[in-house]
DRENDRENVO-466263 format. One record per residue (C-alpha): residue number from 1; x, y, z; residue in three letters. Coordinates in steps of 0.5 Angstrom, whole numbers, padded with zeros to 4 digits. Each point is the difference from the previous one (the first is absolute). Example, Ala and Ser with C-alpha at 12.3 -4.5 7.8 and 13.67 -1.06 7.14 Angstrom:
# residues 2
[1, [0025, -0009, 0016], ALA],
[2, [0002, 0007, -0002], SER],
END
This chain:
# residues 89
[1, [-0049, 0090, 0057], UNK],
[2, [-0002, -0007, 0004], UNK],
[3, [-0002, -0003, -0007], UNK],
[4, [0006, 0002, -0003], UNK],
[5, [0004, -0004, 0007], UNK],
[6, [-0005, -0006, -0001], UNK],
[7, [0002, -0001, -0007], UNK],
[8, [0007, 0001, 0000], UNK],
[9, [-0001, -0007, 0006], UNK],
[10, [-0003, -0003, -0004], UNK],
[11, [0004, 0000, -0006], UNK],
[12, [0006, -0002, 0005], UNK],
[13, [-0003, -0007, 0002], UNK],
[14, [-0002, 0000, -0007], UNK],
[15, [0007, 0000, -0002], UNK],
[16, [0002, -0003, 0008], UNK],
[17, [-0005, -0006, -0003], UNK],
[18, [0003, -0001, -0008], UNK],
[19, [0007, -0001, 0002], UNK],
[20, [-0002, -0005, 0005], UNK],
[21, [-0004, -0003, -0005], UNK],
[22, [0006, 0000, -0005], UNK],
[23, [0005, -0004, 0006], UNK],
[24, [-0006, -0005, 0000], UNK],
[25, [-0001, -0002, -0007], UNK],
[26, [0007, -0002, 0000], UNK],
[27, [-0001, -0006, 0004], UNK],
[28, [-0006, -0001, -0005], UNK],
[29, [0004, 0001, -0006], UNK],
[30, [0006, -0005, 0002], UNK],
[31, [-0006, -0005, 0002], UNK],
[32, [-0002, 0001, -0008], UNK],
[33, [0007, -0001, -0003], UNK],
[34, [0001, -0006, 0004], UNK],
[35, [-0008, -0003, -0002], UNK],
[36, [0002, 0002, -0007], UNK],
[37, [0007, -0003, 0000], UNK],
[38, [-0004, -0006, 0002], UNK],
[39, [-0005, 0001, -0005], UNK],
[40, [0005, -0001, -0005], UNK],
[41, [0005, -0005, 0002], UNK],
[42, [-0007, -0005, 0001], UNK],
[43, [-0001, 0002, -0008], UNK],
[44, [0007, -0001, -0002], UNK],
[45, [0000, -0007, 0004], UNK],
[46, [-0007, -0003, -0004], UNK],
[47, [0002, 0002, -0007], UNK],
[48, [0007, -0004, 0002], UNK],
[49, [-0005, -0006, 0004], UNK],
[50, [-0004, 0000, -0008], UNK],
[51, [0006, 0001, -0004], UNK],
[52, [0002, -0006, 0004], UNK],
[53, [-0006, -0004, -0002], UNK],
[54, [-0001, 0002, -0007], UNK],
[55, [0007, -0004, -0001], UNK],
[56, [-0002, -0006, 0005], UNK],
[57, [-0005, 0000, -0005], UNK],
[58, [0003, 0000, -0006], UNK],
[59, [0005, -0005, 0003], UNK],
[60, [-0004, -0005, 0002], UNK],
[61, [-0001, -0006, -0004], UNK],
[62, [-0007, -0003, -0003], UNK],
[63, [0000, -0005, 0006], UNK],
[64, [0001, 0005, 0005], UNK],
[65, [-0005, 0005, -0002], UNK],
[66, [-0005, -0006, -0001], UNK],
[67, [0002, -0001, 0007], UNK],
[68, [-0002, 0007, 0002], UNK],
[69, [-0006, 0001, -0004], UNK],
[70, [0003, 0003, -0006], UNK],
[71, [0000, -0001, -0007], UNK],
[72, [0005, 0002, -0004], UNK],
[73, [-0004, 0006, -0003], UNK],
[74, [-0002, 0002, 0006], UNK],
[75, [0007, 0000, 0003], UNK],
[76, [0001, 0005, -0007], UNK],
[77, [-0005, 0004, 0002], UNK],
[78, [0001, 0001, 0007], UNK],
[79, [0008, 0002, -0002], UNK],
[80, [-0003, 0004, -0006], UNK],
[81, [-0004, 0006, 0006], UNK],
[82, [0002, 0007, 0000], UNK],
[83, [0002, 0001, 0008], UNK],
[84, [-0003, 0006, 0000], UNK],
[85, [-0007, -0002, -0003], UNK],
[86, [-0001, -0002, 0008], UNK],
[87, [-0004, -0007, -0002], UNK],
[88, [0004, -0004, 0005], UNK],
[89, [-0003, -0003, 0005], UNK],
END
């Protein structure tokens, strides 16, 4: 009979520890979501700061590119890339 007794205490803290457990990950989910949301919102903001840059490029006369250090082609060429290939730096 004490095993019997000493089994059903263990399971109650076992279940006593699952339910605090579960009121702490809360926290720690919302915390996620949030860095997530970050994570996105950074991402959206450099695929709009490049688009930006692949039209400055493309707008710019063959004297202003000159003056950055671009040929025309180049400018071409750098407006051209596929964003998601990650060859920006």
């Amino acid at each position: 009979m004490h095993h019997a007794r000493v089994a059903q205490i263990e399971d109650l803290s076992v279940r006593r520890a699952g339910s605090r457990g579960k009121a702490e990950a809360l926290p720690a989910l919302s915390e996620a979501i949030v860095a997530l949301g970050s994570a996105l919102a950074f991402a959206f903001r450099a695929v709009g700061r490049r688009r930006q840059m692949r039209q400055d490029l493309l707008s710019m006369s063959d004297d202003q590119l000159r003056d950055v250090g671009m040929s025309r082609d180049e400018a071409l060429r750098a407006a051209e890339r596929i964003e998601w290939r990650g060859d920006w730096k």
